[in-house]
C-alpha positions as CSV (number, residue, x, y, z in Angstrom):
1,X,145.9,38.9,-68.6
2,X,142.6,38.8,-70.3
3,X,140.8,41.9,-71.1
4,X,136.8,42.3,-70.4
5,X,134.8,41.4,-73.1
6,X,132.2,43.6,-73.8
7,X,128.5,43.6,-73.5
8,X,127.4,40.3,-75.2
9,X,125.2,40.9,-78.1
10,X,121.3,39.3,-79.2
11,X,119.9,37.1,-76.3
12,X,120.7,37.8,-72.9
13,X,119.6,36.5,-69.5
14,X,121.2,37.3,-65.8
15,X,124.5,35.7,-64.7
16,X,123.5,33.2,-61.9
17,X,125.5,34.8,-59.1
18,X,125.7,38.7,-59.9
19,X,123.0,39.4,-62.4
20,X,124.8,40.7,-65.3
21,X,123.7,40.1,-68.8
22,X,125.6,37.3,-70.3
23,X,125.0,35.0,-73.8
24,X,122.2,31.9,-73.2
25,X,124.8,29.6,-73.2
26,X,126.3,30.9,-70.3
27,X,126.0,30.9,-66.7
28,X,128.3,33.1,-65.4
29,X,130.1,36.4,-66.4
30,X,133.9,36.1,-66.8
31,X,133.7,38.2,-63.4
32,X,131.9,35.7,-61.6
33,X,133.5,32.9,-63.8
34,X,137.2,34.7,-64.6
35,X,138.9,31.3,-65.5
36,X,136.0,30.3,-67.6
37,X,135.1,27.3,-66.5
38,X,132.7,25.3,-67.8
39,X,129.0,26.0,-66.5
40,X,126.9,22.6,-65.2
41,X,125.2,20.9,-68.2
42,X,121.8,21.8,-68.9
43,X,121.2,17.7,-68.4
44,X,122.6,17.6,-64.9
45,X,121.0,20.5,-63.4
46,X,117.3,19.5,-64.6
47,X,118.3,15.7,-62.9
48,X,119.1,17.3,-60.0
49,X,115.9,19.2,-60.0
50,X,113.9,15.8,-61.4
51,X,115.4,13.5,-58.6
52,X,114.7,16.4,-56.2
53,X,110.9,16.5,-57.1
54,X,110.9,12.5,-57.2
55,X,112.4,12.4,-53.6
56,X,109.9,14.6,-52.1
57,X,107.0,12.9,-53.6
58,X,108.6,9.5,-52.0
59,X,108.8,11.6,-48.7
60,X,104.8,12.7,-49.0
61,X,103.8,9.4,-50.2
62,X,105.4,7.7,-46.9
63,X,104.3,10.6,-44.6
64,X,101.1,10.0,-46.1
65,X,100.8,6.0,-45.5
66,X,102.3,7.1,-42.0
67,X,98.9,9.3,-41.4
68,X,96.4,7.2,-42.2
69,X,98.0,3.7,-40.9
70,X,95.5,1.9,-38.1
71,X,92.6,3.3,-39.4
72,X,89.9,1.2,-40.8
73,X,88.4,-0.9,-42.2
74,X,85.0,0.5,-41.3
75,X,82.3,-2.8,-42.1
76,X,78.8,-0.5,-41.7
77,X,75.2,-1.6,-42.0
78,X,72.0,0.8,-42.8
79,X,70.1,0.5,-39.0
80,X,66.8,2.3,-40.3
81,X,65.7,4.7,-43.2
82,X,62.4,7.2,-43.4
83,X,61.1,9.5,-45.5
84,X,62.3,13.5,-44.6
85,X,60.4,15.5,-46.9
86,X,62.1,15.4,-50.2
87,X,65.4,13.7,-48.6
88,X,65.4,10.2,-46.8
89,X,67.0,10.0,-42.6
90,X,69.6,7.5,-42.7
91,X,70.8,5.5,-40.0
92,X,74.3,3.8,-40.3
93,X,75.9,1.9,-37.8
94,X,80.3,1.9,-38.7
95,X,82.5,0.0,-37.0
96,X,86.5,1.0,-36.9
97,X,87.9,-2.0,-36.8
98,X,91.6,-0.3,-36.8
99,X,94.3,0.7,-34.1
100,X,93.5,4.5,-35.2
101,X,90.9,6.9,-34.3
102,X,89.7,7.6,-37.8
103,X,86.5,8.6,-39.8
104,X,85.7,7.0,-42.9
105,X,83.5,7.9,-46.3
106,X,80.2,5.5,-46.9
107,X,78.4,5.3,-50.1
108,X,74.7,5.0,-49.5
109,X,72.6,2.9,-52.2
110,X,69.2,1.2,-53.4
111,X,70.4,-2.6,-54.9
112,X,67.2,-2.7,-55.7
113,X,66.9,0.2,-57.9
114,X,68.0,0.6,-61.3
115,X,68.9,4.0,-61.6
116,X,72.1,3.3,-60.1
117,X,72.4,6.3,-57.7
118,X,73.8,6.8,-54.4
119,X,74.8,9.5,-51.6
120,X,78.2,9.7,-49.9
121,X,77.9,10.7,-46.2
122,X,81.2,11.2,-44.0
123,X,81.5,9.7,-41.1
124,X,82.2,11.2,-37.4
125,X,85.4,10.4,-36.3
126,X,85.4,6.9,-34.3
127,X,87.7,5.2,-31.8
128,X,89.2,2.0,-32.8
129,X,87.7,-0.9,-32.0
130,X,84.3,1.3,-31.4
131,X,80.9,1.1,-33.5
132,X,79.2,4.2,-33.5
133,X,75.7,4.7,-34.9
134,X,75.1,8.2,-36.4
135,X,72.1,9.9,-38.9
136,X,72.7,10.9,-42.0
137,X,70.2,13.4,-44.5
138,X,70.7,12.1,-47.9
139,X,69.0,13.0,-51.4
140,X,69.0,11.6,-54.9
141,X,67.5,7.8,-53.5
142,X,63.7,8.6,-53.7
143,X,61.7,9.0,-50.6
144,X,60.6,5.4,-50.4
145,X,63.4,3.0,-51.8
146,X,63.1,-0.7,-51.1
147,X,66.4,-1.7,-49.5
148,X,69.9,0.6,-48.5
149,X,73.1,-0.6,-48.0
150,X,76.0,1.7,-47.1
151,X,79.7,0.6,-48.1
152,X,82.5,2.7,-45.9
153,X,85.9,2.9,-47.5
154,X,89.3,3.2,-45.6
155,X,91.5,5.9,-45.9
C-alpha cells in the first residue's frame, strides 16, 4: 500500500478532476489517479482540441454556403444620376437573377474619371427572378461626373 506523498514542491497547477495542487507534469493527484497511470500526452490533447476547432470551422463554412445559396447574381445598370447638393441621387436598377430572396452590395463608379473613386450602396432585399429599381445618396463622385456604372456582387 502506497503512502500519500506530500505536497509537491516549486510549480504547481490544479489536478484536472479535484483541484489539488499537483507537479506541471501531472494531471491528476494520486487520489484522483491512485494507480498512477499515465496522463494524456500534451500532443494528443492539443489534436483533439486542433481537429475540434478545424471541424467546426468546416461546419460554419458549409452552414455558411448553405445561407447564401440561390442568391444572385445581381447584373445592375445606373437608370439616372443628378446633382443633390454636395452628394449625387443615384438610380440603380438590380436584378436577382437567383432562386433566393437576397440583397446584394453595388459599387458605384465614374470610368471616366481618373481619380478612381467610388461609393458602395446596399441593396433592398429582392425576390428572385425580380428587378427592382431603388435611389441611392452617394458622395465622393463629384456633383457632375460624366458616366456611372454600378457593379453588384453576390453573396
Amino acid at each position: 500500500m502506497t503512502t500519500p506523498s506530500a505536497a509537491p514542491t516549486g510549480l504547481t497547477h490544479a489536478c484536472a478532476r479535484c483541484g489539488a495542487p499537483v507537479p506541471l507534469d501531472v494531471g491528476l493527484c494520486e487520489r484522483c489517479n491512485p494507480l498512477g497511470l499515465r496522463d494524456v500526452a500534451s500532443s494528443q490533447a492539443h489534436g483533439t482540441i486542433f481537429l475540434g476547432i478545424g471541424v467546426a470551422v468546416v461546419v460554419l463554412m458549409l452552414g455558411a454556403l448553405l445561407a447564401v445559396r440561390g442568391i444572385g447574381p445581381f447584373p445592375a445598370q445606373v437608370v439616372a444620376f443628378q446633382p443633390d447638393g454636395d452628394a449625387l441621387r443615384v438610380s440603380l436598377a438590380v436584378k436577382n437573377e437567383g432562386t433566393s430572396l437576397g440583397s446584394t452590395t453595388c459599387r458605384i463608379s465614374d470610368p471616366t474619371s481618373a481619380a478612381g473613386t467610388a461609393a458602395i450602396v446596399q441593396s433592398p432585399r429582392i425576390q428572385p427572378g425580380a428587378t427592382l429599381t431603388f435611389d441611392a445618396t452617394v458622395t465622393g463622385l463629384g456633383p457632375s461626373p460624366k458616366q456611372l456604372i454600378a457593379e453588384c456582387s453576390s453573396p
